[in-house]
Structures are given as structure tokens and as C-alpha cells.
VOGU-3710 file (C-alpha; in Angstrom, 3 decimals, decimal comma):
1> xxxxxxxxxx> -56,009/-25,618/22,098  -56,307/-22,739/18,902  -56,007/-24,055/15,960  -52,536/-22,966/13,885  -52,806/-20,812/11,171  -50,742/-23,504/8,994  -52,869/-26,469/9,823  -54,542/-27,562/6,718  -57,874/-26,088/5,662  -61,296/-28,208/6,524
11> xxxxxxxxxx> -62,682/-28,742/3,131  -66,301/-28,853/2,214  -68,859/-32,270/1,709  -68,653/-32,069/-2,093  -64,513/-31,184/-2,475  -64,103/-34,490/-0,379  -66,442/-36,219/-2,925  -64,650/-35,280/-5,964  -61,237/-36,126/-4,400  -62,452/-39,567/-3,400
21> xxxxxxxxxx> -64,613/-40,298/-6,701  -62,161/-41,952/-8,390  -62,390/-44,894/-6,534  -65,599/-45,319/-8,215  -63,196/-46,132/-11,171  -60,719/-48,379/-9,454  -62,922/-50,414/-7,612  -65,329/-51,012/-10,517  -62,228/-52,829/-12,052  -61,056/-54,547/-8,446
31> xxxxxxxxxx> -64,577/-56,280/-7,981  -65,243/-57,183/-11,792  -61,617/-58,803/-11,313  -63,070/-60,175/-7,608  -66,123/-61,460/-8,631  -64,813/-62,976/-12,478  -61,446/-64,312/-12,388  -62,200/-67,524/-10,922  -65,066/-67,933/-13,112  -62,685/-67,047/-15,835
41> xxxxxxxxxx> -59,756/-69,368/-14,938  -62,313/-72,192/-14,165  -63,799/-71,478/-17,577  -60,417/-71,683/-19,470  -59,277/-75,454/-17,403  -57,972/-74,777/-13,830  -59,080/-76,764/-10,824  -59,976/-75,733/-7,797  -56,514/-76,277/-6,600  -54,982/-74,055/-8,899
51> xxxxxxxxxx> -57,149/-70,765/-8,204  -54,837/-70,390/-5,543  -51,573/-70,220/-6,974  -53,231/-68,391/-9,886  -54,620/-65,741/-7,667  -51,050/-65,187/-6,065  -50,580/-62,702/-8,834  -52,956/-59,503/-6,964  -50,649/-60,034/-3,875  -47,582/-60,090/-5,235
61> xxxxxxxxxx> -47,888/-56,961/-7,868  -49,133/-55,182/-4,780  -46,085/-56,024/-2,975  -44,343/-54,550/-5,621  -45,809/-51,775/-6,581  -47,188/-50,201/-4,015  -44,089/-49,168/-1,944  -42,408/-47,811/-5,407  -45,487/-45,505/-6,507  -45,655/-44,265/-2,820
71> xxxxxxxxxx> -41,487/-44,052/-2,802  -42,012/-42,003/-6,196  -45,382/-39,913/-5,737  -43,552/-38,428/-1,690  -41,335/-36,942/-4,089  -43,403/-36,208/-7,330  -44,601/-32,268/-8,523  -45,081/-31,583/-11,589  -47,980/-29,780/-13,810  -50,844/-32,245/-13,260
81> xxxxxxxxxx> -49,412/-32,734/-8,962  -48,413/-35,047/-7,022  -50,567/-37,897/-7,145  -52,687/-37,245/-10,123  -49,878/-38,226/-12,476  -50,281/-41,898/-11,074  -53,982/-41,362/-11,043  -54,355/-41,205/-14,807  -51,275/-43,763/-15,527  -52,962/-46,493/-13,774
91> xxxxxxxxxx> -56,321/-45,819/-15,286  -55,417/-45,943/-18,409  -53,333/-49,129/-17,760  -56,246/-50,559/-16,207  -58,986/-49,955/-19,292  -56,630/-51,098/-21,556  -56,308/-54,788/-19,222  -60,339/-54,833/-18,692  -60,951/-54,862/-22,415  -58,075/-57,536/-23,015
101> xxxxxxxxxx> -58,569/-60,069/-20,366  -62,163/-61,843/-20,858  -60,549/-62,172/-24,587  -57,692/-64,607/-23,111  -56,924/-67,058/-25,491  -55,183/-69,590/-22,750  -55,382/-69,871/-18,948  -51,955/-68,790/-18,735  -52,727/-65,541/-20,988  -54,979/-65,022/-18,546
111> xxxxxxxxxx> -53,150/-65,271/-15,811  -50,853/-62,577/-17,033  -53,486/-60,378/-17,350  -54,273/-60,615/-13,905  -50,526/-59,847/-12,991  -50,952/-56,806/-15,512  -54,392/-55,978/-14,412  -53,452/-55,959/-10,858  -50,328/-53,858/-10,968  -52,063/-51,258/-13,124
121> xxxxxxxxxx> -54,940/-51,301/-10,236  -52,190/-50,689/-7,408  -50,725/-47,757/-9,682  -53,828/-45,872/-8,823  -54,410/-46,863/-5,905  -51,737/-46,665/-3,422  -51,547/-42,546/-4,327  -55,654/-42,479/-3,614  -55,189/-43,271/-0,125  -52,075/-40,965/0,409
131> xxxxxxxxxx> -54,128/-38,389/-1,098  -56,661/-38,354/2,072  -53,316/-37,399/4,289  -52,396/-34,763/2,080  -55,364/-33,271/1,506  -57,448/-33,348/4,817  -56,676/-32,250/8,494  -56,736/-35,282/10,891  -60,117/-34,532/12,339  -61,485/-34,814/8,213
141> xxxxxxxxxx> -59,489/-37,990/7,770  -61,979/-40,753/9,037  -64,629/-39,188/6,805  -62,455/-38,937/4,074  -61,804/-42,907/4,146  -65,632/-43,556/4,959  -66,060/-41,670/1,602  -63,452/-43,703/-0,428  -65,276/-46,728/1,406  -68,796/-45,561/-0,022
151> xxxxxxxxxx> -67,678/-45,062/-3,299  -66,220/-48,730/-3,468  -69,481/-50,303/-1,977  -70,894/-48,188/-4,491  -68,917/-49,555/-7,463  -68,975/-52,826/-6,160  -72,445/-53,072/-6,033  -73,198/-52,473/-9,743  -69,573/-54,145/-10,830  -70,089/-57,748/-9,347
161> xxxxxxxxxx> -73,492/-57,817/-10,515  -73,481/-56,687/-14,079  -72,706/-60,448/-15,436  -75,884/-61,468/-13,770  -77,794/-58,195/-14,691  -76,740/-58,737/-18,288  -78,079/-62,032/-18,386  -81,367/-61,558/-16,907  -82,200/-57,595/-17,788  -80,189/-57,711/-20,737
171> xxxxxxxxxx> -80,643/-61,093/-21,908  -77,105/-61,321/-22,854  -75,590/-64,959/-23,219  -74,651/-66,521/-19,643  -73,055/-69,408/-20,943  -70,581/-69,970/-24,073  -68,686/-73,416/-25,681  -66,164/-74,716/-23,288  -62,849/-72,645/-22,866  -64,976/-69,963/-23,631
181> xxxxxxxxxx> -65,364/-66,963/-21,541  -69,620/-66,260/-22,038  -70,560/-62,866/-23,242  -72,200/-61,435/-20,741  -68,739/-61,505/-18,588  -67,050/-59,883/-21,369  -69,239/-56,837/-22,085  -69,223/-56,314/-18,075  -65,394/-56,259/-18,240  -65,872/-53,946/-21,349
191> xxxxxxxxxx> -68,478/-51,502/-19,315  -66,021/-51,652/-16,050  -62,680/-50,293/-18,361  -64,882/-47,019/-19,426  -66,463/-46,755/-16,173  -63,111/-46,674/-14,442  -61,531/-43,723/-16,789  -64,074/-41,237/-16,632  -64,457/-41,805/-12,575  -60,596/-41,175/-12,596
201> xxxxxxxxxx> -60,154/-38,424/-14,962  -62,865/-36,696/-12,717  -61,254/-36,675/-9,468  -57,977/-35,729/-11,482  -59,805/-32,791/-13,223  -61,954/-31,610/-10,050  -59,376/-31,357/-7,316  -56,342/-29,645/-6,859  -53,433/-30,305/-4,677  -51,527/-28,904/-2,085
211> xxxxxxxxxx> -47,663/-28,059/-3,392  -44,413/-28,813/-1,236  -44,149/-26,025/0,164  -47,693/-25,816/1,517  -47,814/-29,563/2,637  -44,505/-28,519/4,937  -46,211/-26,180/6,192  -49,270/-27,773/7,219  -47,088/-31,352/8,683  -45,104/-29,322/10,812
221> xxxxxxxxxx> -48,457/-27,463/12,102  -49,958/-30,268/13,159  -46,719/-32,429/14,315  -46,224/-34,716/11,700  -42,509/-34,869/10,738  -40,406/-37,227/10,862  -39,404/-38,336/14,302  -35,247/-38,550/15,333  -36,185/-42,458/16,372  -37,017/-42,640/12,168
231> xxxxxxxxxx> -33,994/-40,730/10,970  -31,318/-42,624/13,089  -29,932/-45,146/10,464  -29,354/-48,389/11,685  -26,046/-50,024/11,326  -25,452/-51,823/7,522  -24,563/-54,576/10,080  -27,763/-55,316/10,966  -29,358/-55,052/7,360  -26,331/-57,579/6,180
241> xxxxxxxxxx> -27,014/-60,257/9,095  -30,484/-59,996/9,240  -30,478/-60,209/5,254  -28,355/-63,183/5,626  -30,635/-64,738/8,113  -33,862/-64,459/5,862  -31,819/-65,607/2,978  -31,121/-68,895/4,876  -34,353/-69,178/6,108  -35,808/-68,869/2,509
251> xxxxxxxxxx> -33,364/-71,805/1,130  -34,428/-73,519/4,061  -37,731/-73,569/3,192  -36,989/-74,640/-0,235  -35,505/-77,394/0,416  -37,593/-78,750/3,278  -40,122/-78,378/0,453  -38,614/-80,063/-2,263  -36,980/-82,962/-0,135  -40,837/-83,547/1,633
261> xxxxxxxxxx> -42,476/-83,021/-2,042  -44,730/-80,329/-0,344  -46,944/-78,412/-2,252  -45,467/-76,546/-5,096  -47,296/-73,562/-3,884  -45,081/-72,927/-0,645  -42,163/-72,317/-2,880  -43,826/-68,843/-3,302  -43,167/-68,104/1,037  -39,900/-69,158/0,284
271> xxxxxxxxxx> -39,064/-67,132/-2,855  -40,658/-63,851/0,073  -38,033/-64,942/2,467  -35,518/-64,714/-0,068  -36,840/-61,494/-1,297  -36,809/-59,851/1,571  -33,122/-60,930/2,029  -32,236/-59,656/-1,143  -33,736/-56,241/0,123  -32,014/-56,232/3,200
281> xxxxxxxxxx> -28,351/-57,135/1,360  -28,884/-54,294/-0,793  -29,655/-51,403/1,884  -26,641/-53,000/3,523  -24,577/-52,133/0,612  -25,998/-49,209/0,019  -25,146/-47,571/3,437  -22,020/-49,152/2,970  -21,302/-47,022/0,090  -23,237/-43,531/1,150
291> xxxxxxxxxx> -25,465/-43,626/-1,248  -28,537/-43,419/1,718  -31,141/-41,683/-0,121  -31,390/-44,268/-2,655  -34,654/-45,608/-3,115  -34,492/-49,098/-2,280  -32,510/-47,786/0,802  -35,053/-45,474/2,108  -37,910/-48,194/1,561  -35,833/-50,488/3,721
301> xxxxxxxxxx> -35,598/-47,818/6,501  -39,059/-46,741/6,771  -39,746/-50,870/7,249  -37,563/-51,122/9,843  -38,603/-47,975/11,656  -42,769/-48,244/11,035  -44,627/-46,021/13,789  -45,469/-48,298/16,537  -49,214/-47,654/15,434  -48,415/-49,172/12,040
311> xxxxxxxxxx> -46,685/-51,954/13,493  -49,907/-52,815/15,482  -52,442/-52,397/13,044  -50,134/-54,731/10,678  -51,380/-57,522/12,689  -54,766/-56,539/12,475  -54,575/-55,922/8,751  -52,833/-59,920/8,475  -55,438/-61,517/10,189  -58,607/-59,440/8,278
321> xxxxxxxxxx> -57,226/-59,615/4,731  -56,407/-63,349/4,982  -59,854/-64,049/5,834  -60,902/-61,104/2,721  -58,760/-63,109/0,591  -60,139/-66,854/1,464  -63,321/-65,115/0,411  -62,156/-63,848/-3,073  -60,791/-67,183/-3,923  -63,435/-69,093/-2,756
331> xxxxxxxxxx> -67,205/-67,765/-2,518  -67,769/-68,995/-6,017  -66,608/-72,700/-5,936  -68,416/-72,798/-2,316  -71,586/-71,155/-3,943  -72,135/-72,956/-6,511  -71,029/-76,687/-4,851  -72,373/-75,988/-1,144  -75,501/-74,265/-1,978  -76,388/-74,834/-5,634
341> xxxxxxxxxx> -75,203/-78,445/-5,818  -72,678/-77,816/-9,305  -70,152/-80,287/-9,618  -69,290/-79,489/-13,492  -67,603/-76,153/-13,953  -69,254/-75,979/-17,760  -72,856/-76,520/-16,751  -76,013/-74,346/-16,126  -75,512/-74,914/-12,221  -72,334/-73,949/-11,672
351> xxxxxxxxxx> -73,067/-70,644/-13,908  -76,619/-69,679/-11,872  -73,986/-70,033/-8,952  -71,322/-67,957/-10,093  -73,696/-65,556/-10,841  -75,336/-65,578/-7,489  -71,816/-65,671/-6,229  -71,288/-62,203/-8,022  -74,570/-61,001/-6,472  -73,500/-61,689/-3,025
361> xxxxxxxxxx> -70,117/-60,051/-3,861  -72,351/-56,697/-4,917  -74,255/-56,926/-1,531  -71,829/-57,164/0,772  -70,576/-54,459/-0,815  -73,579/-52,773/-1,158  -74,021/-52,882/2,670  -70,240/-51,443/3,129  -72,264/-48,260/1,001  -74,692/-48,159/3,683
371> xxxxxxxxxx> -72,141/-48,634/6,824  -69,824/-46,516/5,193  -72,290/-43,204/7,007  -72,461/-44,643/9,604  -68,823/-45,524/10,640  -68,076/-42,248/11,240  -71,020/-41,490/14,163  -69,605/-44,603/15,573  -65,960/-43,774/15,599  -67,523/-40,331/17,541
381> xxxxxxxxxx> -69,425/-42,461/20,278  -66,624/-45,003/20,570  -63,899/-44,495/19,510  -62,287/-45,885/16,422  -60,614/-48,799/17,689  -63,808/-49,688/19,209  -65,705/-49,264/16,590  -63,122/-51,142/14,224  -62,916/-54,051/16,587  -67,002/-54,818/16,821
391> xxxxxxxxxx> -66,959/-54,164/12,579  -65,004/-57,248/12,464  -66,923/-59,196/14,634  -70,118/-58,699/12,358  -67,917/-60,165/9,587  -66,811/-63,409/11,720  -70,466/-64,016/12,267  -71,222/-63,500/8,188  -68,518/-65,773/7,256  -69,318/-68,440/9,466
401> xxxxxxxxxx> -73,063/-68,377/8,892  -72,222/-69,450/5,400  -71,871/-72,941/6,723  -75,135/-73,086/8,516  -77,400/-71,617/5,542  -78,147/-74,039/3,275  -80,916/-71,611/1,051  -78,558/-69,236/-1,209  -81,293/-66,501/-0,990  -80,508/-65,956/2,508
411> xxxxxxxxxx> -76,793/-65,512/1,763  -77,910/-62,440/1,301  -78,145/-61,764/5,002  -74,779/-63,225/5,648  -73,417/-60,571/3,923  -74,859/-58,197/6,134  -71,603/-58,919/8,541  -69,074/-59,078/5,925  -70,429/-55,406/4,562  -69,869/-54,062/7,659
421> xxxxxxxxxx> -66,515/-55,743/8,316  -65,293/-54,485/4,549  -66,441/-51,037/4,949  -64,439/-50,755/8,188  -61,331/-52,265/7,142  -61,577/-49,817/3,981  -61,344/-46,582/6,254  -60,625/-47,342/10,310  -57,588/-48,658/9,842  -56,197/-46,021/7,384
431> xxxxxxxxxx> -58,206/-43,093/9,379  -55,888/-44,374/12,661  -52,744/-45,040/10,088  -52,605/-41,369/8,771  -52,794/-39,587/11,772  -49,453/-41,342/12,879  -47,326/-41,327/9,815  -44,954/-38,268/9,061  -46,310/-36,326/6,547  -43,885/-36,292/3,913
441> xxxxxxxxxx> -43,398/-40,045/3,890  -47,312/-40,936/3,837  -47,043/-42,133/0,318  -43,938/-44,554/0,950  -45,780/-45,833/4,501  -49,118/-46,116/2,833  -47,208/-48,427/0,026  -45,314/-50,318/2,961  -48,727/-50,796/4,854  -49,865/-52,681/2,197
451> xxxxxxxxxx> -47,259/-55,190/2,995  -49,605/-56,224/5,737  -52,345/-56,632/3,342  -50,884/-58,849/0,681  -48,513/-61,003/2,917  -51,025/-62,547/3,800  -52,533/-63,127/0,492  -49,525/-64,435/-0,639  -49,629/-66,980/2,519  -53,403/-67,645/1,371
461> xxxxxxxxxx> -52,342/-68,399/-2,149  -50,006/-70,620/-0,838  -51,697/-72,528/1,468  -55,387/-72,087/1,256  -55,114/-74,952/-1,668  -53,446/-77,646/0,316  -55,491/-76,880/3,723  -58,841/-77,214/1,017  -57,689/-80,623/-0,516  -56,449/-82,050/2,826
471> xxxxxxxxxx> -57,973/-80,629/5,526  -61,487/-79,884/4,406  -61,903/-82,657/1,973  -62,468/-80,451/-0,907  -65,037/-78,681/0,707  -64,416/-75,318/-0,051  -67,276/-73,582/1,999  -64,660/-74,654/4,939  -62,343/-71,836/3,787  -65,029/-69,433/4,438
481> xxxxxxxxxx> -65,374/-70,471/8,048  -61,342/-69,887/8,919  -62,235/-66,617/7,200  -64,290/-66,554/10,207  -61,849/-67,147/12,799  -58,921/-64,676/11,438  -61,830/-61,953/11,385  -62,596/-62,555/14,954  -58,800/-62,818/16,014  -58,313/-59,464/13,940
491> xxxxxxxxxx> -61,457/-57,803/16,658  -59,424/-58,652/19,644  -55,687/-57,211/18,520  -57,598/-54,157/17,408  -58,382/-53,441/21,016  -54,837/-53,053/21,970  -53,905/-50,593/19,100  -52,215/-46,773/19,776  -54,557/-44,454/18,061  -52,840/-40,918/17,759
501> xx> -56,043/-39,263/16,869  -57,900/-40,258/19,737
//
């Protein structure tokens, strides 16, 4: 088969760098938030059953945001592009969070800075990975998310490590009075807000995007429009009943929780359910009235009509970012109790933990750099789903090796897994995802995928506390092990997914 004359132009090694550099920037600012927040909240009073509910603040901005800047970007041109403009808005929203938040007066202060933090984060990112469909033809696309995926091992690497690096290259204080964030975490947070700007502003200034007219152009060459299956509306019937059904569900749930005196965290599931009825009522009276190009109408649709690709790999994505997510709450607290023995949150034990804890969050991502070459050879040989599906399995054998290693220097080697696990969920998923969405909507779908990424965050944050506290005694290294498990239930539904591009 020739290649059209519209189909998008291959671009070279170093244009695909610059495009995908700024995720040096963003994920300098997602790890240091990764790696620190605990520490932080821990620092300034919470327990170990509140990290979860504090934590439910990255899911739920996400859930948010995402959708709205992809809504907004399909349908943004102006002087700086398309998806630049959200580029440099989130970057400088994010700086401006970094500096502020190691400076929290209060635990609650610093809780809203993470909701801040976090939303500015998802301003920049959501556009980055629409950016690969625009700007790459679908054979480019896997190495275009292996590149983002290098770039955030890359960040990573230094980011989660710089508290500890401060400390012992720097000899920068590790350890402050209590309700005092130590030094060495704030001048890391300082470093991570300048870093993330100038990675930004150089994708933003280096690359140069594709107008409407030209993106049309190059969708229709190589078939992806939207489909007649997407641009049937459904009846407002079914958005009103369904709405109606979710809304009950969600009252349901409050009330089972409040007459059981459940934990105060499932509230959160219930306030979703409602949510999501409040969504669905809307579209309803939306189409009711005409108005279907609406934004909170069109949102709705796409939902309801996802590629059967994307409806697939929104399992997949449940199952691996639960499991990512029992991780970020919890490698610390495991860390520094399982391995290093810390039982006081203030003393030197629980700090050399939390540091190693940040060490092990720059390897893993360290080895992501590494895997990040080779994931595309493999997806060559094998196929992406293939190669997607034995990724994860090297992360279920990480995570549960965590309960069997007792010396915290060979943590290092569990991490092995996990790094190759993160660096695949960063671009095989996405690399399938693109090559199946309709062009002109990959900003909106890219924004809905992420639905599958944070619901079950949100159902971490939720849970994760009681099923520590009752379950596992307390133990939080437990939490790493189901990480385990939804890893290796995430290989097996990968098997089954439609890949367009294959």
C-alpha cells in the first residue's frame, strides 16, 4: 500500500526530542510531588490513615481537568498553536505551586497545594500526550511515547533523589523541628519549579505545529475521522435514566455509609456516582434543548461512544494505576517501618527511610529511562500488546518482592520490575490508544482516557486506608503486594485488547 501524499510527514530523531522535552519539566514536578508529599503531610501531623484521603486530591483534579483542557485545546489555534498555549499556562502554574508548597504553614494548606499543584500538572499534561497524535504518523507514535517515557525516567531519576542528594553531596539539613518541612526538601521543590519552566518553554519554543487545516488533511489520509457509530446521538432518554440511576446509586452509597459508620473516605465513591449523574442530567438537558455542541454535552458523548480499543485498554489502565497509586501512597511508610524499623515519623529513622524511599522512586524510574529504548524493538518482535502484557508482569514480580527482601539495598533490584512496568504503561498503552481515536477529538479522548487512570486512584484513596488498618494490621508493605496482584491481572486483559496499528 503507497503511502498518501496527505499522510503526515515522518519527522526526524531530534524534532521528536524537542517536542517531547517538556516532559522533562512536568515530570520533575510529578515525582518531587511523588516522592515528598507524604513525607510532607507526615511531617506537618497526618497519620498513616489520612495519606489516603489526602492524596485523593491528584485523582480528582485529573478527573477534572483533563477532559476540559483536551475539550478546549481540539478546538484551540491561535499565535503560539494549539497545545502550546496550555503548555506554558500549566508551567507557570506549576513553578509558582513548587516554590509555595514545602512553605505550608498547616497540613491543610498543604493539602491545597496539592489540589493546586496537581491541576496545574494536568494543564500541561493532558495536551503533551495529544501532541504525539497530532504531530506524528502512526508508525512514529510508539517511539514518540517511548520518548516522553525516557524523558520522565529521566526527570524522575534526578527529581526523587535530590532530597537525599542534598543531604549527603550537599550537606543540606535532612531533618528540621517538628511541623517543619527540613531544608533539603524545600530547596529540591525550589530546583524542580525552575527545572520544569525552562524544559517547557523549550519544547514550546523548538517545535511547531500542524494548523487545522493541515491536521484535516492528514486524519482523513490515514482514516481517522470520526466514525457514524460516534456521531449518532443517543436519545436524552437514556442520558436522563441512566443519570437518574447513578444518582440513586450515589445516595445509596451514602447512606449505607453513614447508617454502617463506614469509613469517611467512601463518601468520596459516592460523591463520583453522584457526579457522574449530575453529568449525565445535564447532556440530557442539553439535547433536550439543541444546544449539542455544548461542551459538557460533547464530553458526555465521546464517553458514551469510546472506541472499543479505549474501552479495553480502560480496564487495563484500572487495574495498573491502582497498583501505581498503592505505590505512591505507600513506599515511604513501608520503607521506612518494614525495612528500616521507624516507628516515629520525627526521628532520624524514619528520615534515612524516606530518603531511601525517594531513591528507590528515582530508580525505578531510572530503569523506565533504560526500558524506554528498548520498548520499541520489542513492540517490533511482538507486538505491542505482547510486549505491554509481559512489562506488567516484571512489575507484579517487583512489587511483590518487596515483601520478601528484608535488606533495603536490594530494593534496588525490585525496582528493576516496576521500571519496566512504568515505562510501558507511559507509552504502550497510549501508542495503541492514538492509532484508534479520530483525529480531531484526540485531545478530548486523551482527557477522557484519563478517567481510567484516576478512577481508580480515587477508589485507592478511598479504600487503600481502611483495607491497611483492617486487613493488613497496619502493615503497610501489604499494600505493595495487592499492587502486585492488580499488575498481574492488568498482563492478562492486555492480551485480549484490539490494537488498530497492528
Amino acid at each position: 500500500m503507497t503511502k498518501s501524499a496527505n499522510a503526515r510527514p515522518e519527522l526526524s530523531f531530534w524534532q521528536i526530542w524537542n517536542m517531547c522535552f517538556g516532559f522533562i519539566g512536568i515530570q520533575f514536578g510529578f515525582a518531587l510531588q511523588n516522592a515528598n508529599v507524604s513525607r510532607i503531610f507526615q511531617t506537618l501531623g497526618a497519620s498513616i490513615d489520612e495519606l489516603p484521603i489526602l492524596w485523593v486530591a491528584a485523582p480528582l483534579t485529573g478527573l477534572l481537568v483533563q477532559p476540559i483542557i483536551g475539550y478546549f485545546s481540539d478546538k484551540t489555534w491561535n499565535r503560539l498553536g494549539r497545545r502550546r498555549p496550555y503548555f506554558l499556562i500549566g508551567a507557570l502554574l506549576t513553578t509558582a505551586s513548587l516554590l509555595f508548597m514545602p512553605h505550608s504553614p498547616t497540613l491543610w494548606i498543604a493539602a491545597g497545594m496539592l489540589w493546586i499543584m496537581d491541576a496545574s500538572i494536568n494543564i500541561s499534561m493532558e495536551p503533551f500526550r495529544a501532541f504525539v497524535g497530532d504531530m506524528l504518523p502512526q508508525k512514529q507514535r510508539t517511539l514518540g511515547f517511548a520518548m516522553q517515557g525516557f524523558f520522565i525516567g529521566l526527570a524522575s531519576v534526578v527529581a526523587s533523589s535530590l532530597p537525599w542528594l542534598m543531604t549527603n553531596v550537599w550537606d543540606i539539613s535532612n531533618t528540621a523541628a517538628p511541623g517543619t518541612v527540613p531544608d533539603s526538601v524545600i530547596w529540591a521543590f525550589s530546583l524542580g519549579g525552575i527545572v520544569l519552566l525552562l524544559a517547557v518553554g523549550w519544547t514550546i519554543l523548538t517545535t511547531r505545529e500542524y494548523s487545522p487545516e493541515q491536521l484535516a488533511k492528514f486524519n482523513a489520509a490515514e482514516g481517522q475521522v470520526e466514525t457514524k457509530a460516534t456521531a449518532t446521538l443517543k436519545p436524552a432518554g437514556f442520558y436522563h435514566q441512566s443519570g437518574w440511576v447513578w444518582l440513586l446509586l450515589g445516595a445509596l452509597g451514602a447512606a449505607t455509609i453513614t447508617g454502617f459508620a463506614l469509613q469517611p473516605e467512601l463518601y468520596i465513591l459516592a460523591g463520583c456516582c453522584a457526579g457522574f449523574a449530575v453529568l449525565q442530567l445535564i447532556a440530557a438537558a442539553l439535547q433536550k434543548q439543541g444546544r449539542t455542541e455544548h461542551g459538557v454535552y460533547q464530553i458526555t458523548h465521546d464517553l458514551f461512544h469510546m472506541p472499543r480499543t479505549m474501552m479495553q485498554l480502560a480496564v487495563v489502565q484500572f487495574f495498573s494505576w491502582f497498583a501505581l497509586f498503592a505505590m505512591w501512597i505507600y513506599l515511604t511508610p513501608a520503607v521506612a517501618n518494614y525495612h528500616f524499623g521507624a516507628t516515629d515519623t520525627s526521628g532520624d529513622l524514619f528520615n534515612k527511610g524516606a530518603d531511601w524511599a525517594g531513591v528507590l522512586q528515582g530508580s525505578y524510574n531510572g530503569y523506565a529511562m533504560l526500558a524506554a529504548f528498548i520498548i520499541p524493538v520489542m513492540a517490533r518482535k511482538l507486538g505491542r500488546k505482547l510486549t505491554h502484557s509481559l512489562n506488567l508482569l516484571c512489575g507484579a514480580l517487583g512489587f511483590a518482592s518487596f515483601l520478601l527482601v528484608r535488606d533495603p539495598t536490594w530494593l534496588l533490584v525490585s525496582m528493576v520490575g516496576v521500571g519496566i512496568a512504568w515505562a510501558s504503561i507511559l507509552s504502550m498503552p497510549y501508542a495503541m490508544l492514538s492509532c484508534a481515536l479520530p483525529g480531531q477529538k484526540m485531545g478530548v479522548y486523551m482527557g477522557i482516557f484519563n478517567f481510567f487512570i484516576v478512577i481508580p486512584q480515587i477508589l485507592a484513596a478511598s479504600i487503600l486506608g481502611l483495607v491497611v488498618r483492617t486487613v493488613f494490621a497496619g502493615n503497610s508493605i501489604y499494600a505493595l503486594v495487592l499492587g502486585g496482584a492488580c499488575f498481574l491481572i492488568a498482563a492478562g486483559i492486555t492480551l485480549k485488547v484490539d490494537d488498530a496499528g497492528e
